[in-house]
N, C-alpha and C positions, 0 to 999 in steps of 0.2 A: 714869726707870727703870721705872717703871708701863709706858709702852711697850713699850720693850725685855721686860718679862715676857710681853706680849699683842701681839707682834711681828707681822707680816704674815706671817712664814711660819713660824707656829706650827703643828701641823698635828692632827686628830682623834687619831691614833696614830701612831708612829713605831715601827722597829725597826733599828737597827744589826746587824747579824748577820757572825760570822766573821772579825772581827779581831782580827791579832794586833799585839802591842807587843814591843819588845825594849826593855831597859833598860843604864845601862852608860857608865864612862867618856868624855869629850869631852877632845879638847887640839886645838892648831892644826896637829900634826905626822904624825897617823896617824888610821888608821882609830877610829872608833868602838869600845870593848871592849864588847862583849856578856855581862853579867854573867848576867843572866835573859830569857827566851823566855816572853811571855804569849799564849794561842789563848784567845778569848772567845765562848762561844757567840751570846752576844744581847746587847741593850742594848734594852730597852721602853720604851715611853713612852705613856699613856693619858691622854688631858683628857676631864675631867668636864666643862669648863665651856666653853663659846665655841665650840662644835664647829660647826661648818659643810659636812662632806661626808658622813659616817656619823649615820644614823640610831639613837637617838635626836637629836635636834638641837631647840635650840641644847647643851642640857646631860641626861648620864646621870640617871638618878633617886641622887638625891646627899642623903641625911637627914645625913650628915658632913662636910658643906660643903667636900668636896676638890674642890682645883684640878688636881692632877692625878698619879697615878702611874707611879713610873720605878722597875725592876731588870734588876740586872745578874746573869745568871744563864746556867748555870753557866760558869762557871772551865773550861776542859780542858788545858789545860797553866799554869807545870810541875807534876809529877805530884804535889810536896808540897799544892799549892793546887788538886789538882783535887775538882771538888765546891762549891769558893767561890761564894756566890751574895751580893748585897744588893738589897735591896728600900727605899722611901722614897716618902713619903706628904706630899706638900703642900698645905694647906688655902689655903680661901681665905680666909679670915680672917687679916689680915696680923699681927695679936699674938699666933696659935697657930703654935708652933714644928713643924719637920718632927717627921715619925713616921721613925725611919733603922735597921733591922737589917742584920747581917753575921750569916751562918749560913758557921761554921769546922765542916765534917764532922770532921777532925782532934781536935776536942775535943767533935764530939757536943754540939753548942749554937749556940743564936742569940744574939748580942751586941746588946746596946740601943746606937746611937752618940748621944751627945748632938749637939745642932747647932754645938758648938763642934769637935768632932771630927772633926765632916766636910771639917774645913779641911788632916785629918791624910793624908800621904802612906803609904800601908801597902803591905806584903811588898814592900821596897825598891825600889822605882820611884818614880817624881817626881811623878803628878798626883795632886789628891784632886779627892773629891767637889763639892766647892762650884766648884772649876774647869773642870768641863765645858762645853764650848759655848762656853768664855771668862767663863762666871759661871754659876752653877747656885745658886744660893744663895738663901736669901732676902729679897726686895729690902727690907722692913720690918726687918730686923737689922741694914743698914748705915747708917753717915751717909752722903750721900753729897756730893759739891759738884760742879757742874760748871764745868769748868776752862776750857770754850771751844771750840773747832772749830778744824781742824785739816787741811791736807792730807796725804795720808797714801800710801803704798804698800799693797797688800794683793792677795790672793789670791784671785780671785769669779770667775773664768771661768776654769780651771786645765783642761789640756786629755787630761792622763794620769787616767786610770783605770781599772786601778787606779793609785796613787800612783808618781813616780819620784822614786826617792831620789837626792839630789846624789849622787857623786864624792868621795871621803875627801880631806880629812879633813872636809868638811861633809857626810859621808853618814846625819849624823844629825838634816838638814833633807828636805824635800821641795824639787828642781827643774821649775818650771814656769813658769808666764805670772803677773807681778804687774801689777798695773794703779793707776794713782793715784784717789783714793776721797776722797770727803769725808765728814771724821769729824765723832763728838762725843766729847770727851775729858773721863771722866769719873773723880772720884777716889770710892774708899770706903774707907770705916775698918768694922771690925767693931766691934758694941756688945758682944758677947759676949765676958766673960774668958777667958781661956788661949784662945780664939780663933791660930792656927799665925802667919796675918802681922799684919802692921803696917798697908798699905794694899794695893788693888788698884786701879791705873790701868787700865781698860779705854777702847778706842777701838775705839767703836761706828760701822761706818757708817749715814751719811744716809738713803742711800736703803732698807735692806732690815732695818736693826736688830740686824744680827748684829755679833759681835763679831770682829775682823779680827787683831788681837793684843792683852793684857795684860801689864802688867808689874806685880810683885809686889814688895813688899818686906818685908825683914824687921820686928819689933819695933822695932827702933834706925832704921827708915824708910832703909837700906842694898837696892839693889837687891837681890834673890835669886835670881826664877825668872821669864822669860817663856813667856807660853802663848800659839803660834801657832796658827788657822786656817787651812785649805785649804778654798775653795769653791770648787763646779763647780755652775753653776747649766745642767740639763739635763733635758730630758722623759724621758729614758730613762738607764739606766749604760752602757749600749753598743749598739751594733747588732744587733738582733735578741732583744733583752731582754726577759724576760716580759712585762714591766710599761712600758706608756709612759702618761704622762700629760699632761693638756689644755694644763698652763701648765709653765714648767720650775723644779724645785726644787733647795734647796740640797744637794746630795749634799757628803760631806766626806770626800774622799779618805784625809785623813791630818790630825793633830795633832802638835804638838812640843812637849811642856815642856822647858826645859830649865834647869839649876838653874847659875846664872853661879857662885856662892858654889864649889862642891866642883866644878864643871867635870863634870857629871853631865846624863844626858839620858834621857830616854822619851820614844819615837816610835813611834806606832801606824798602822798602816795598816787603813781601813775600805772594800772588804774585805781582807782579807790578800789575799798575792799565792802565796797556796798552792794561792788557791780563783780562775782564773784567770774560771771563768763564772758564780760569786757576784755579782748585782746589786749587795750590800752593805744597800742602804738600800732601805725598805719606806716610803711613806708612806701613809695612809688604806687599810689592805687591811683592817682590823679581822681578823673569827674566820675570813677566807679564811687568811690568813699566823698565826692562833694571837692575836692581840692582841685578847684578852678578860678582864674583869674578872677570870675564875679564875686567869690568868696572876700576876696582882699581890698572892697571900696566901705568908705566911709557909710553907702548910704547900707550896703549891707549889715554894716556893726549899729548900724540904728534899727535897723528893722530885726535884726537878731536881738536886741535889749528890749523888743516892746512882748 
């Protein structure tokens, strides 16, 4: 799991930009209900440590031993949650817990989330925090056991982008190209109390370290929620893209939680499909694209929600 943290296509800085998520109803009979409509401005990611293309390198000047900071900032739709931002601080030191706020404009405050909270799905949609990526969590909190390897189906060379959504009533999956992958199938349990589940199965591919699908279960270890990926491993997001680079990276069309228990789903598309010549994904551009240390303080996720 050490790996999996320090993956091969971990990257200096990352930015997701401009997706949105719908939320809402699943059955085998009809379309998708769309209860809520999410528009996200950014998704950041900055590594202090192991950097390899942006300068400073190997690592930032770090006297706080982080590994690396992630916010989500701001929120622009819907219009009750506009202004939502969170910010999260992971050390390297594997016994010191995340640092995780949520700044609600709404109530004119930043909230502390504990690391058990981050497991919490909030303003009624299905993912949380520790599920990103297929695990976002951190790796020193869980037990983990590994279960064995596995062949597998998964999604790494996906040929739409931006995301095509199946045909109802699975119009609350992405349809594309799946390809068979050899996995490692790996169980966790949280150490952490009141922690949301029971385990998470993730199946991590061989070759690239990413995670391809998870399945979740409840306390009573009752399936709950699986989280799919979508990879498109590409030098560019499309033809004539600002941005092309040397090797090809994982872009990620689209994500699926979806919760089997209540027949419920959240499906994000990165980029939205509002923003037709949105690259989406940003890798190593640092303070050309805005991913600078100032991006990652509290007081910025306040003044980015006003």
């Amino acid at each position: 799991m050490w790996n999996y943290e320090y993956k091969p296509y971990v990257t200096d800085d990352g930015d997701a930009r401009n997706f949105d998520a719908d939320t809402g109803p699943i059955n085998p009979h009809e379309a998708m209900g769309i209860e809520r409509h999410f528009l996200i401005d950014n998704i950041r990611t900055l590594n202090y440590n192991g950097r390899l293309f942006i300068d400073p390198k190997p690592e930032l000047p770090n006297p706080d031993g982080v590994r690396y900071k992630s916010a989500l900032s701001p929120v622009l739709e819907p219009f009750d949650l506009k202004g939502v931002g969170s910010l999260s601080i992971r050390y390297i030191d594997p016994a010191r817990m995340d640092d995780t706020w949520l700044y609600l404009p709404e109530l004119r405050r930043v909230r502390r989330l504990s690391s058990a909270q981050r497991s919490d799905a909030l303003f009624g949609q299905d993912t949380d925090v520790d599920s990103y990526g297929g695990y976002a969590g951190q790796i020193a909190w869980m037990d983990w056991k590994f279960l064995g390897e596995r062949k597998i189906l998964g999604a790494f060379h996906a040929a739409h982008f931006p995301v095509q959504w199946c045909k109802a009533p699975g119009d609350f999956a992405f349809c594309d190209n799946w390809e068979p992958r050899d996995a490692y199938v790996i169980e966790g349990t949280s150490k952490l109390p009141q922690y949301a589940y029971g385990k998470r199965l993730l199946f991590i591919d061989k070759q690239t370290y990413l995670v391809a699908f998870s399945d979740i279960t409840d306390p009573s270890g009752q399936l709950w929620k699986v989280w799919i990926n979508e990879w498109s491993f590409r030098k560019q997001a499309f033809p004539g893209a600002k941005y092309t680079y040397d090797t090809p990276f994982p872009f990620g069309p689209s994500i699926v939680m979806a919760d089997v228990q209540l027949q419920h789903a959240t499906k994000a598309a990165l980029p939205s499909l509002a923003y037709p010549h949105e690259e989406g994904w940003y890798f190593n551009k640092g303070a050309a694209e805005g991913d600078t240390e100032s991006f990652f303080t509290i007081a910025h996720m306040i003044e980015a929600g006003h």
